[in-house]
C-alpha positions in Angstrom: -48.4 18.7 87.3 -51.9 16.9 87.5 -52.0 13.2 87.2 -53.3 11.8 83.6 -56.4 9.4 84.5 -56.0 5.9 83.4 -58.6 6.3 80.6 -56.7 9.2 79.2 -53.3 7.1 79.3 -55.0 4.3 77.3 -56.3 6.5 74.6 -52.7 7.9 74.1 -51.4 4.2 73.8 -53.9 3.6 70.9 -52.8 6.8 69.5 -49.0 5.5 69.6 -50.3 2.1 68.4 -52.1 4.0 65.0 -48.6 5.9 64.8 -46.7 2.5 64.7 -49.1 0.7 62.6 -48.9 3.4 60.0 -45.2 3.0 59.3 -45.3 -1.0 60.0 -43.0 -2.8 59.5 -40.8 0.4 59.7 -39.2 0.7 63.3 -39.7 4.3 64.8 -37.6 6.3 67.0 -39.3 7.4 70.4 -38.7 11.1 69.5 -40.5 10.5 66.0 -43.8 9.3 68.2 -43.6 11.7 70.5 -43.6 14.8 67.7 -46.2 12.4 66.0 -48.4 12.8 69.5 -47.0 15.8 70.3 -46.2 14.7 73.7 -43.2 14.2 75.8 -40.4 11.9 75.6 -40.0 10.3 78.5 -43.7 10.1 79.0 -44.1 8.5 75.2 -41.4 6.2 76.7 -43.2 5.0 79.9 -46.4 4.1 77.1 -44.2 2.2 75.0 -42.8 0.4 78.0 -46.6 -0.6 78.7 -47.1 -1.5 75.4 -44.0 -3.7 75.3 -44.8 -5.4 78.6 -48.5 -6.7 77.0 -46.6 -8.1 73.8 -48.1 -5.1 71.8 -44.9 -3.5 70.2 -41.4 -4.7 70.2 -37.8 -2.3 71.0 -35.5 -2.8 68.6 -32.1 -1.3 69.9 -29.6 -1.8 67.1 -29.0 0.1 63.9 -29.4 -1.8 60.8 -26.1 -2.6 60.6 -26.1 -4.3 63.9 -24.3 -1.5 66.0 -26.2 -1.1 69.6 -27.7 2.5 70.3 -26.5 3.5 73.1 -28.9 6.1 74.2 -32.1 5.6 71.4 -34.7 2.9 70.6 -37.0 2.3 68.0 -40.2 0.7 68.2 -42.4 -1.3 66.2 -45.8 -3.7 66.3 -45.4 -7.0 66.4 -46.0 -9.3 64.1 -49.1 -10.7 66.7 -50.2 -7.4 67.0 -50.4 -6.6 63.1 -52.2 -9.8 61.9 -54.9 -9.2 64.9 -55.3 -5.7 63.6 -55.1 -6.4 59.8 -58.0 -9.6 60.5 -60.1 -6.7 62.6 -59.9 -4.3 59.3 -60.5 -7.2 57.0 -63.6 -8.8 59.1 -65.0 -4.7 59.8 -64.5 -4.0 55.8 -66.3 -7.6 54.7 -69.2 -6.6 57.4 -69.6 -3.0 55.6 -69.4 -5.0 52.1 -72.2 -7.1 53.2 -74.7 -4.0 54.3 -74.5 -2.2 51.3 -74.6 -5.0 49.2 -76.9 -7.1 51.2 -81.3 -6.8 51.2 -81.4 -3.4 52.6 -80.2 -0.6 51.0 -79.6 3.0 52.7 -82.2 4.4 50.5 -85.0 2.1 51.3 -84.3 3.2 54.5 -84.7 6.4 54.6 -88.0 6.3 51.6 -90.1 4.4 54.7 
């Protein structure tokens, strides 16, 4: 099987990063991404390891009643990672706001 190029690898990672921050603060399962990405387990597995080594998502490996999984682990964004997103969405959606409502309008634009 060929080798996936490092570029390719980081675009699945912000895919499984969208996937988390759609369900957040819900934890995932690792087979619930990978059907999301349709991709494979154990290579979902080695992005989410990634993604929990730079502080990016979290692994949350007990039920909620406080029983250890013994062979599953869900996944969710961390706290860090949500309020850096959530201020990116914000600052993007105040900088749209600010076009159209600002001196130039789209159909001044396109009258010239």
């Amino acid at each position: 099987m060929p080798k996936i190029s490092d570029i390719k690898k980081e675009k699945i990672s912000e895919h499984v990063l969208s996937v988390l921050l759609d369900k957040y603060p819900e934890p995932i399962f690792t087979a619930h991404i990978a059907q999301e990405i349709a991709r494979d387990e154990e290579f979902i597995k080695k992005i989410l390891d990634d993604l929990k080594t730079k502080e990016l998502i979290t692994l949350i490996n007990k039920n909620p009643k406080g029983l250890q999984y013994s062979r599953r682990a869900r996944w969710r964004l961390t706290n860090k990672a949500y309020s850096a997103y959530s201020n990116n969405l914000s600052n993007n959606l105040n900088n749209l706001n600010n076009l159209k409502d600002g001196p130039i309008n789209k159909e001044d634009i396109l009258q010239e």
